[in-house]
N, C-alpha and C positions, 0 to 999 in steps of 0.2 A: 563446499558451500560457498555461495556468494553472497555478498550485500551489496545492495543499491538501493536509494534513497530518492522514493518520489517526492513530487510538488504537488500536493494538494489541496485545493480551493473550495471552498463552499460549507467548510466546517466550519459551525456556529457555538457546540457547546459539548457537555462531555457526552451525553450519548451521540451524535456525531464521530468522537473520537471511538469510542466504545461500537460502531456500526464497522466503521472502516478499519478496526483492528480486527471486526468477526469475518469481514470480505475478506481480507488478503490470509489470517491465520485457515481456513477454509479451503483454502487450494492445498492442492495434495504437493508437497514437494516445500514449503515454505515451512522451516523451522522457528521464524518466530516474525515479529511485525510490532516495533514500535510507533505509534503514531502519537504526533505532539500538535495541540491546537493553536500556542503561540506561534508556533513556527511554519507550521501550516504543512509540513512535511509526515511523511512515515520512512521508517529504515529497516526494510524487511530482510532477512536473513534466511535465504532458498537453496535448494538443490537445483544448481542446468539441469541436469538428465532427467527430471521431471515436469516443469516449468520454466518459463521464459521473462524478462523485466515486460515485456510487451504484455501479458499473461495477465500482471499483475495490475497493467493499468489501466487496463480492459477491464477488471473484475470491479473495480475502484470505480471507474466512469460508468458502470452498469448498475451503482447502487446509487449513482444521483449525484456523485463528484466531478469536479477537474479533476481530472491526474495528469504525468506528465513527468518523465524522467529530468529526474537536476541533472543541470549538466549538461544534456542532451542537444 
């Protein structure tokens, strides 16, 4: 398993946070997906050999976010 932690932009309130935890928990291979509204971040916790960070930030910006590897 891996974790990595995107930068998410455009969350306003908790369902916002509660949308982008059902995006990223929804892909096949992610064991779990904290998302936090103060910080404007999620830290999702995935299988490689099923999914990719790329995967996740795709799914994220296809529900009406910024996304965007920290770090990156």
């Amino acid at each position: 398993m891996k974790t990595v932690t995107l930068d998410v932009q455009g969350m306003t309130c908790g369902g916002c946070v509660a949308s982008v935890t059902r995006m990223l928990t929804g892909i096949d291979g992610v064991q779990s997906a904290q998302v936090s509204l103060d910080k404007s971040e999620a830290t999702v916790v995935f299988d490689e050999q099923k999914t990719a960070p790329a995967s996740l930030v795709a799914a994220v910006e296809d529900g009406g976010f910024d996304a965007a590897l920290k770090g990156a």
